[in-house]
ZAFI-868279 format. One record per residue: residue in three letters; x, y, z of N, C-alpha, C in turn. Coordinates in steps of 0.02 Angstrom, whole numbers, plus 50000, padded with zeros to 5 digits. Example, Ala and Ser with C-alpha at 12.3 -4.5 7.8 and 13.67 -1.06 7.14 Angstrom:
<marses>
ALA506604971650390506154977550390506604983550390 SER506424988850354506844994750357506455000250394 
</marses>
This chain:
<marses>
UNK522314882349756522954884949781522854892149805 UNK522894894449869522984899749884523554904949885 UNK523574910749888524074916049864524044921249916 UNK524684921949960524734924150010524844934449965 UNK524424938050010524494944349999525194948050008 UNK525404952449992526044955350040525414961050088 UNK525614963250132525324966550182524974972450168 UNK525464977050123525244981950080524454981650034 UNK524454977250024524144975849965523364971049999 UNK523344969650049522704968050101522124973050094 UNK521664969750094520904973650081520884973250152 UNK520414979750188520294982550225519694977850255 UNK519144977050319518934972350335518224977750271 UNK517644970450243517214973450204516574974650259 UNK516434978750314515904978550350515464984750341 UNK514964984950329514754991050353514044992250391 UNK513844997550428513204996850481512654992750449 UNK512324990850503511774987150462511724979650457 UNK512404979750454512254971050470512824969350415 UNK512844974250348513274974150296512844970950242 UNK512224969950245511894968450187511934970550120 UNK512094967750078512134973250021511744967749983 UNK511244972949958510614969149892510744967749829 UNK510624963649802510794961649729510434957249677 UNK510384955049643509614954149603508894952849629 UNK508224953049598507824953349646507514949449603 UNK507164945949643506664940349608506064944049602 UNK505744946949538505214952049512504614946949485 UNK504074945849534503684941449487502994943349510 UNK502824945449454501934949649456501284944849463 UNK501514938649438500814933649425500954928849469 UNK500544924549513500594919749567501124915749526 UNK501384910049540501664904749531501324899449471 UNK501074899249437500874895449399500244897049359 UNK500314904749362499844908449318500154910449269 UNK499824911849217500164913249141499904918449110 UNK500214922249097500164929949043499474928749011 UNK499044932149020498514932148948498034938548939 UNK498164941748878497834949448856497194949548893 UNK496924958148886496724960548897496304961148848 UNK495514960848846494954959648792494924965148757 UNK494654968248840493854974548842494284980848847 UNK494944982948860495334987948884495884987948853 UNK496254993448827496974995048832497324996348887 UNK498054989948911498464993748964498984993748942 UNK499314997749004500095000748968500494999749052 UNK500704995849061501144994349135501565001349131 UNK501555003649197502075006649220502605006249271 UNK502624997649292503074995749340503204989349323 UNK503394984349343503884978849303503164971649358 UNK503154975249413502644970849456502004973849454 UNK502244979449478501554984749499501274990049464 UNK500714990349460500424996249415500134996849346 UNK499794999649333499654998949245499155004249250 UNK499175008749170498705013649160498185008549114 UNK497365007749139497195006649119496465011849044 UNK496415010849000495875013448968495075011248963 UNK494745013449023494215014049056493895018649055 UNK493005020249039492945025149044492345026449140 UNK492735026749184492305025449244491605030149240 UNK491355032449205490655038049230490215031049179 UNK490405027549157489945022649112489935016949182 UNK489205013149179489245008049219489575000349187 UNK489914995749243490254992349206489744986549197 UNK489944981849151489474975349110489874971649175 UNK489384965149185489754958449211490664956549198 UNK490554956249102491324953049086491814958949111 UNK491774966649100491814971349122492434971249177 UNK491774971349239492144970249293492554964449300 UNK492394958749276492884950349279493494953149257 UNK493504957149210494264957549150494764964049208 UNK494114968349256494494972849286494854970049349 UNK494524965749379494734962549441495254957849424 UNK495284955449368496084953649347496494956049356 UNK496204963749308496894967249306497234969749394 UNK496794971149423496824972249492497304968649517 UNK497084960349520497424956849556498054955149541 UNK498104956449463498804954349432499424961749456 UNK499064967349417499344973649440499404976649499 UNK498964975049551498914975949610498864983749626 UNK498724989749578498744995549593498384997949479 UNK497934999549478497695002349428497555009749419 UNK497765011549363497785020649373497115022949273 UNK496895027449294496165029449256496575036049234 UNK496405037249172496725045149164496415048749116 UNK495995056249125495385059549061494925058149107 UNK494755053449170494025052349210493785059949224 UNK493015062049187492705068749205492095064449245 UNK492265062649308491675058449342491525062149428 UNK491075063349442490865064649515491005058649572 UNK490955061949622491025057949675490445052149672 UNK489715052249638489155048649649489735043349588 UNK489995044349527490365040549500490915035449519 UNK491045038749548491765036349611491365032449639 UNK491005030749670490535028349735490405023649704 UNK489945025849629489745016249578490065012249559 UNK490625015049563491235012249529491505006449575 UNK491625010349640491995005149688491425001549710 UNK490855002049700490494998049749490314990149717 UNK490444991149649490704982349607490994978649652 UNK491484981749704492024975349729491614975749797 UNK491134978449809490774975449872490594983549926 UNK490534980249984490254987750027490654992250033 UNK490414997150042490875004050034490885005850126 UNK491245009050152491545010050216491835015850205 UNK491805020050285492165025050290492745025150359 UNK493035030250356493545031650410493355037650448 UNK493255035450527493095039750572493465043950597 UNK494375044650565494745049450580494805053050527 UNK494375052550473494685056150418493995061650401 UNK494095067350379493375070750373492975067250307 UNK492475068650306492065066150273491995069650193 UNK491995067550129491745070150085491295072750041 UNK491125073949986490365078349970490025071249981 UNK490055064450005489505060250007489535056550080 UNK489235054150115489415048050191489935044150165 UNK489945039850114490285037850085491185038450043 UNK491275043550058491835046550062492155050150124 UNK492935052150086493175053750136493585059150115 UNK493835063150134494255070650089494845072550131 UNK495515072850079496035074750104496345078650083 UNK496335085450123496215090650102496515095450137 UNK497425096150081497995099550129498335104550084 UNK498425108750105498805116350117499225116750152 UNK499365125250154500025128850181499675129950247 UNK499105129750255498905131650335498505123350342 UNK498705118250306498455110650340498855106250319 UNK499595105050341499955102050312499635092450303 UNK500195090350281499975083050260500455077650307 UNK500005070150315500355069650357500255061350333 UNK499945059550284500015052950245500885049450212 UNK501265054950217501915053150182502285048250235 UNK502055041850245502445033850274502015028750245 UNK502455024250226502335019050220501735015850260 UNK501335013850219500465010950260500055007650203 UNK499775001750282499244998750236498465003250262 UNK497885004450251497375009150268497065003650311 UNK496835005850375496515004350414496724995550439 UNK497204994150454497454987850474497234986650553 UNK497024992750576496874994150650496074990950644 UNK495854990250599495304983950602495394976750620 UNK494754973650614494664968650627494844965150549 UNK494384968150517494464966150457494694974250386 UNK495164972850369495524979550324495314980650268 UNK495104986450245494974989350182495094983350127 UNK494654980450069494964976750013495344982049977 UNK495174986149967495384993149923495114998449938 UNK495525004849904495115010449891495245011249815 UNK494805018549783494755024049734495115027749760 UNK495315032049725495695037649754495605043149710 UNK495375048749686495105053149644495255060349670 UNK496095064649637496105070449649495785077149622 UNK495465078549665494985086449651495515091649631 UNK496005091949680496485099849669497075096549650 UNK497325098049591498045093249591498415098849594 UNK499035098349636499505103449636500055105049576 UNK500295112049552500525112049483501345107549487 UNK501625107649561502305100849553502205099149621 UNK502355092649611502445086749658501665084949683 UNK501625081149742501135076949759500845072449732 UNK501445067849723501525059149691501155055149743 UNK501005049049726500925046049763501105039649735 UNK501465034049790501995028649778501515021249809 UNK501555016149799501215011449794501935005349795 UNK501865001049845502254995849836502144988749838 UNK502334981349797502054977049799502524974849860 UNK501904971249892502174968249952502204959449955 UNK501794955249884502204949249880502884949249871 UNK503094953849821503664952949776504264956249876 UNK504004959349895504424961949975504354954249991 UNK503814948449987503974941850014504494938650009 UNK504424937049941504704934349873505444938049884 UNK505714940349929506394943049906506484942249997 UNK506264940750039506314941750094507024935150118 UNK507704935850142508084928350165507734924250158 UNK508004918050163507564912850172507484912650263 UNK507944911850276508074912650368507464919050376 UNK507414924250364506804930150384506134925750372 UNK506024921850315505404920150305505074914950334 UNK505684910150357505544906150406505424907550465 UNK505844913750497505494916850579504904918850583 UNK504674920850501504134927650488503394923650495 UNK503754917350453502884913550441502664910650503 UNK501844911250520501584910650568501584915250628 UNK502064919350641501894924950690501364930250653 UNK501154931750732500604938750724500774946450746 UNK500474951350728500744955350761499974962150768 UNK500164964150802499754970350821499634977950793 UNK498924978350804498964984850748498414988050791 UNK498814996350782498434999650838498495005950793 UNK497745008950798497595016650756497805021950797 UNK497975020850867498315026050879498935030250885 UNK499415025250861500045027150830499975032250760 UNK499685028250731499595032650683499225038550655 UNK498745039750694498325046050729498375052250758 UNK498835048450810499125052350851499625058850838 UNK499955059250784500195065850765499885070750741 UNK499225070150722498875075650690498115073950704 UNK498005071650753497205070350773497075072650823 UNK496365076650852496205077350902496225074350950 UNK496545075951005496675068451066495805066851088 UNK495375071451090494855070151113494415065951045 UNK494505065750993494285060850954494615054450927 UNK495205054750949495505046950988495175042951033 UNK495405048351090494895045151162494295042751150 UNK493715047051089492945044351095493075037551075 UNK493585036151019493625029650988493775024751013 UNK494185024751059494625019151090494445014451111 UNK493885015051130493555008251153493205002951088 UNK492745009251051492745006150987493395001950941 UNK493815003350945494425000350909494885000150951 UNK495004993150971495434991851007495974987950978 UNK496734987151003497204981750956496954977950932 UNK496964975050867496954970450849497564965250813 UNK497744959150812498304954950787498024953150713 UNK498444953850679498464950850609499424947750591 UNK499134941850530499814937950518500264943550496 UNK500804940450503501424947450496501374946350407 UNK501174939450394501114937650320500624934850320 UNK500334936750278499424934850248499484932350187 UNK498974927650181498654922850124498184927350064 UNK498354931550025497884931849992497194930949962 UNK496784932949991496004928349982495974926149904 UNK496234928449857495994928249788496744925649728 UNK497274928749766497774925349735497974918549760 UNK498164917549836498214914249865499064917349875 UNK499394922749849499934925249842500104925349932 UNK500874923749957500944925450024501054934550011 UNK500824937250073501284944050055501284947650133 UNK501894949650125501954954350201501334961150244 UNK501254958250284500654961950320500674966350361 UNK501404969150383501624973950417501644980350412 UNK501634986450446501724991750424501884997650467 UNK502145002750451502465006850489502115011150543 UNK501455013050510500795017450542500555013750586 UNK500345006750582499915004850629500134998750651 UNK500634996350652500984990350682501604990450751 UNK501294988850769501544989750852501984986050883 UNK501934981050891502394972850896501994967950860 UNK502734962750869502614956350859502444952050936 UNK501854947350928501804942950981502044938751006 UNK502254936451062502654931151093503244931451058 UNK503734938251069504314938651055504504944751095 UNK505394946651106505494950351167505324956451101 UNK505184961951138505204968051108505834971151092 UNK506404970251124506874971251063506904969551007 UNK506984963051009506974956050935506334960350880 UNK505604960050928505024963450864505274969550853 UNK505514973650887505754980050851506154980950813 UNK506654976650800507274975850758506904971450700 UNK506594965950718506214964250647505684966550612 UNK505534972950669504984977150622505344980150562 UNK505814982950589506124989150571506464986750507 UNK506584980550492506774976750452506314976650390 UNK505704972750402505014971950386504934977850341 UNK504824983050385504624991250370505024990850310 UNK505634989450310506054993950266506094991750190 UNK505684984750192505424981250135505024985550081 UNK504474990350100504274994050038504624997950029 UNK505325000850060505555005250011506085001849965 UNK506254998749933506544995249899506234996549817 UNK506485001549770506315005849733505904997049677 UNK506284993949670506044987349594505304985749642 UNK505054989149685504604986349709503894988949706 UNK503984996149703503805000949677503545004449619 UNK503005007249614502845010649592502695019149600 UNK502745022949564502515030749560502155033749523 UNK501535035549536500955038149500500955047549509 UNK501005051949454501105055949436500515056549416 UNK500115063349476499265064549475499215071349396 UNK498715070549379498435074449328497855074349345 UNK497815084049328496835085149336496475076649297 UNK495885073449321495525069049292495885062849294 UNK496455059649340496785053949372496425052049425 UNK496335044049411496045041249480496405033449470 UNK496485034349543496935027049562496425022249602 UNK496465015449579496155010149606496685002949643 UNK496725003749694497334999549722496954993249771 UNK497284987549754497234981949839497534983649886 UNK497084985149930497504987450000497824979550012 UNK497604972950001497854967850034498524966049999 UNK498564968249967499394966749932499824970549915 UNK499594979449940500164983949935500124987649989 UNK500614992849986500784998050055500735003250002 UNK500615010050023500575014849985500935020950034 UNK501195026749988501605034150035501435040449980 UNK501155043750020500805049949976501445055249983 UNK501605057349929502355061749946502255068949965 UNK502655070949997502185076950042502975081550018 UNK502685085649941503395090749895502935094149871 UNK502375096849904501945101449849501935107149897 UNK502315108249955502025115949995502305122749968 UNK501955127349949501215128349990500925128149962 UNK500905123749886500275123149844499655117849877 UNK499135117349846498545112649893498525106449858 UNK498245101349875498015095549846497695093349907 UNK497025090849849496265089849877496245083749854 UNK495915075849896495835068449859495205069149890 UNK495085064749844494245062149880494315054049872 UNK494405049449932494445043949922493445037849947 UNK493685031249904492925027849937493435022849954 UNK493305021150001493525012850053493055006750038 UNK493275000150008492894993950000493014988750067 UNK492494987750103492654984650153493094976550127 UNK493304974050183493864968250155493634963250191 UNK494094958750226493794952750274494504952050312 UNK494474948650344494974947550398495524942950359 UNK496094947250368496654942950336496864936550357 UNK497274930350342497254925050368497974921550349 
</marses>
C-alpha cells in the first residue's frame, strides 16, 4: 500500500555529480577463493591492513634457507606488500635478498644507486618529489617488475609515508556491469606520460625507440595466485583499445579511482632501518610527498617479472 506525501513534506531529488554513486560494504578478501588461513612457521607477523600488508620478523642481512624463502613468498602472495623493521643491512644485502625471487633489473629514468643494481630516490627542498600518484612500476614494459625492495637511507623526522593498494580486492568490488566491459580489453602503457614532468626531454628522446607503447590486459591473471586483479594505472596508462576515447577516458578515470578507496589500502610509516617488499603484480603504490623541506633518500632493487596475461 502506498502513502501519498503532502507536498511539504517531499524529499528533494537524491542526485549528486558523479553519477550519484554512493559506496557501501566492500567485499575484503585477502586469500584467493578457496585458499584457507594457515600460520606462519619460521616468522612472526602482525597484519597491518585487513587485505594488505603485514610487518614481518625477518632478519634480511642473514641469507635465507630454501623453507625460508617458500614460507616468505607466501607471505608475499597472501599479503601482497611485506614491511622488515630494525634491518641494519647494506645495499649488497638488499640486492641478496631480492634476488631469491629471480633477476634483478634496473630503471633507465631513475639515477642509479651505490650498486648497477639499484636505483636512488633522492629528494629535497632543492629536488622535489614527484612519485606521489597512484602507479604500478614500469608497466611501460613488455614485461613489468615482479616486485621491488624498497630500503630508506634518510628518513625524514614527519611525513614521507608511503601507501600501497590491493588491486584484486579494487576487482572484487568492481559493478558487476564494469567487470563485464573490463574483462578482456587491453590497454596501453606509455613511459612517457609519466616521465615527462620531471625528466630530461633529451633522455626521453634517447629512449623512445627503445620503449615503445606497449598493451597489457586492463585485468591480469595472476601468474601464482591465479587472483584476477586490475592492471591499470594513472602514470603510465594511456587508453583503452578499440574503444572511442571518450568512453576509455571516462573508464579510465573510473578504473584510476579504484586504489584510492581507503579498505583497500594500506600505509607504511618509514623508520630509520624499515624496508618494504611489495608485488608489483597485484598492487599500485603512492609515495606521499608531506616531508618538505626535510630530505628522504630510498634505495630501491627491481625483480624482473614476465608479461602479464
Amino acid at each position: 500500500m502506498s502513502i501519498e506525501l503532502p507536498d511539504r513534506v517531499r524529499l528533494r531529488p537524491a542526485t549528486v555529480p558523479g553519477g550519484g554513486i554512493l559506496e557501501g560494504p566492500r567485499l575484503l578478501r585477502r586469500l584467493p577463493e578457496g585458499v584457507e588461513e594457515r600460520p606462519y612457521e619460521l616468522f612472526s607477523l602482525r597484519p597491518l591492513g585487513r587485505v594488505i600488508g603485514a610487518e614481518i620478523g625477518v632478519d634480511l642481512a642473514r641469507p635465507l634457507t630454501p623453507e625460508l624463502h617458500a614460507e616468505l613468498n607466501r607471505a608475499l602472495l597472501e599479503w601482497k606488500v611485506l614491511f622488515f623493521r630494525d634491518q641494519d643491512i647494506t645495499s649488497a644485502h638488499q640486492r641478496a635478498f631480492a634476488a631469491n625471487w629471480g633477476e634483478l633489473e634496473t630503471n633507465p629514468f631513475i639515477p642509479k644507486g651505490d650498486t648497477e643494481d639499484t636505483t636512488r630516490f633522492a629528494r629535497s627542498a632543492t629536488m622535489p618529489a614527484f612519485e606521489n600518484i597512484w602507479h604500478v612500476d614500469v608497466t611501460f614494459r613488455p614485461a613489468p617488475a615482479l616486485g621491488s625492495v624498497l630500503r630508506l637511507i634518510e628518513v625524514p623526522p614527519v611525513g614521507g609515508d608511503t601507501m600501497w593498494a590491493d588491486m584484486a580486492a579494487a576487482y572484487d568490488n568492481l559493478p558487476e556491469d564494469v567487470r563485464e566491459r573490463v574483462d578482456g580489453l587491453t590497454a596501453v602503457h606509455d613511459f612517457i606520460p609519466g616521465f615527462d614532468r620531471f625528466s630530461d626531454p633529451e633522455l626521453l628522446l634517447r629512449h623512445q625507440d627503445a620503449f615503445p607503447p606497449v598493451e597489457h590486459p586492463v585485468v591480469r591473471t595472476h601468474p601464482e595466485t591465479g587472483r584476477r586483479t586490475l592492471f591499470v594505472n594513472q602514470a603510465f596508462t594511456t587508453h583503452i583499445v578499440g574503444i572511442d576515447r571518450d568512453e576509455s577516458d571516462s573508464l579510465l578515470r573510473y578504473l584510476f579511482s579504484r586504489a584510492h578507496v581507503p579498505e583497500f589500502q594500506v600505509r607504511f610509516a618509514w623508520r630509520p632501518g624499515s624496508v618494504a617488499f611489495w608485488d608489483n603484480r597485484a598492487t599500485q603504490h603512492y609515495a606521499v610527498n608531506d616531508y618538505h623541506p626535510y630530505a628522504r633518500v630510498a634505495e630501491r632493487v627491481a625483480i624482473a617479472g614476465d608479461r602479464p596475461f
